[in-house]
N, C-alpha and C positions, 0 to 999 in steps of 0.2 A: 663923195660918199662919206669922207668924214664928217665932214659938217653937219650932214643928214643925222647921224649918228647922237653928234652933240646934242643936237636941237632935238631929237624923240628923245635923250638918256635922261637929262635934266628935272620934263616933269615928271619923267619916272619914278628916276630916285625925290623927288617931292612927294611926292606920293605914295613911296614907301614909307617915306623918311613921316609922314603925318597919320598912317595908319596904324603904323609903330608907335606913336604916343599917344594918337587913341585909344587903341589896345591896351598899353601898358595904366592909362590913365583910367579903364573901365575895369582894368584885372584888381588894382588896390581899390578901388572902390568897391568892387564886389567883394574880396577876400578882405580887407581889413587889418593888412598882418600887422600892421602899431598895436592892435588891442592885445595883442600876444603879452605886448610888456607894459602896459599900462593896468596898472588896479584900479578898483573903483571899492572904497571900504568903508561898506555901513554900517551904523550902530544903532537900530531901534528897539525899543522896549516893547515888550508884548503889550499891548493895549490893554487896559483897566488890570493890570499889576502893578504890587506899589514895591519900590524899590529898585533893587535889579533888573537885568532880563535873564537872569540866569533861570535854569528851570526851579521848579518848587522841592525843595529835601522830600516832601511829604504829599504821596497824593491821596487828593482828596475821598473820602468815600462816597460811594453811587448814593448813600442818601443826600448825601449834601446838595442842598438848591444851588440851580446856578449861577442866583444872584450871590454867592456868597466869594466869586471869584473866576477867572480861568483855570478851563481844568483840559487837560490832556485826555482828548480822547486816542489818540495812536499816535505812534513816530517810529524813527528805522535810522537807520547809519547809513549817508550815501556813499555810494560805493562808485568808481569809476570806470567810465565808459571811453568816448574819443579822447578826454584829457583829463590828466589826474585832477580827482575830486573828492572832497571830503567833507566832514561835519553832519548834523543832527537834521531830521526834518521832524515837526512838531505838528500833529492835526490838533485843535484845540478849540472849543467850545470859549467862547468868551461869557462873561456874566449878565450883556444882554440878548444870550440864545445864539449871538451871531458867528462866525466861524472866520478861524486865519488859518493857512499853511504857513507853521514859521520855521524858518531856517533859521538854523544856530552852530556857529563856527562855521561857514561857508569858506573854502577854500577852493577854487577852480579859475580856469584862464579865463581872461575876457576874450570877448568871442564878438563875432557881428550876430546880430534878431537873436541875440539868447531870452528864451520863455522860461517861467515854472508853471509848469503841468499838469495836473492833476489825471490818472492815468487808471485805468483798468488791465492794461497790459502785465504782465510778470517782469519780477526786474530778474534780468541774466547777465551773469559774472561775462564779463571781454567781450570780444567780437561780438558776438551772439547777441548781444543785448543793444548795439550800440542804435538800431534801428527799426523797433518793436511799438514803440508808442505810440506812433500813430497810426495802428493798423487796426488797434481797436476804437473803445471811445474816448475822451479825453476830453480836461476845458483848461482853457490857457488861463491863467489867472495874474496873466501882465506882463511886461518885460523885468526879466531880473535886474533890482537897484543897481546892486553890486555882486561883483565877483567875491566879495571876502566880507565877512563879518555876518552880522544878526538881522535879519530884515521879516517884513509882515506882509503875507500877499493875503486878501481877504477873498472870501469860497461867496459867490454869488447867494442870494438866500433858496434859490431854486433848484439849487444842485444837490441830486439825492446820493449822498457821502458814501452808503453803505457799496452805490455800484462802481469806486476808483480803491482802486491796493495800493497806490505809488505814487511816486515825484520825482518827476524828470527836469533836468537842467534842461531844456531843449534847444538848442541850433537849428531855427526855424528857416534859417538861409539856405540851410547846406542836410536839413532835413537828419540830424542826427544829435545822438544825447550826449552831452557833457559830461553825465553822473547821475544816478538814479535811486532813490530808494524804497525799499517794502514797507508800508507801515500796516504797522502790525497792532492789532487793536490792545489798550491797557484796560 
């Protein structure tokens, strides 16, 4: 009887012993928790601006043509949802008519499938907001560069601006936002 014993326990625990690493092996790859502590920090300049990327002192007035520069049509302060987030988001008309969402001073964790969003949803302060955007309409406009710094997502030329209010960091793995803001027309 013991014998019998040894000879079934063996491939057992094999068999525990290798679902257990596949398991553990499928759990980090889904969840990603290294990107917890790793940054990724980008520095790009708003397209067809000369100098800095910093915003303009002076904005420009509605007569000004738009070859004469990028102009800011709306922006908002994000505000944090699942993980603390922060900095500028910028809707902005470029000089040849074409359009970026720029983020400026991005701070938030790295994540696994993180998006910037472009969103018709409302943005709502905690809990409440952390999983709103995509209930209505929304267009992904790429995966986020980086977690930190200044970066340019460009708006398709067929997206009609006036029907999105917002910008979601989104956690397209795990289906929730990172940080979110209103932009609020200038």
């Amino acid at each position: 009887m013991g014998r019998v014993r040894k000879v079934l326990g063996r491939p057992l625990a094999i068999g525990v012993l290798v679902m257990a690493v596949v398991g553990a092996g499928l759990g980090l790859y889904w969840f990603q928790p290294w990107k917890l502590w790793q940054d990724e920090t980008v520095r790009e300049a708003l397209p067809g601006a000369t100098g800095t990327s910093a915003p303009p002192t002076t904005v420009p007035s509605p007569s000004a043509s738009p070859a004469s520069g990028p102009r800011t049509l709306a922006s908002g302060q994000l505000i944090s949802h699942e993980h603390a987030t922060s900095g500028t988001v910028r809707l902005v008309r470029l000089a040849d008519g074409s359009h970026v969402v720029r983020l400026e001073n991005l701070d938030t964790s790295n994540g696994p499938d993180l998006r910037v969003w472009l969103s018709d949803a409302p943005v709502k302060e905690g809990t409440a907001g952390w999983r709103v955007f995509d209930d209505g309409e929304y267009v992904s406009l790429g995966r986020l560069k980086g977690n930190k710094g200044s970066q340019n997502y460009t708006v398709p030329a067929d997206v009609d601006l006036s029907r999105y209010t917002s910008v979601s960091i989104w956690c397209d793995r795990f289906d929730v936002s990172f940080g979110a803001a209103r932009l609020a027309r200038t």
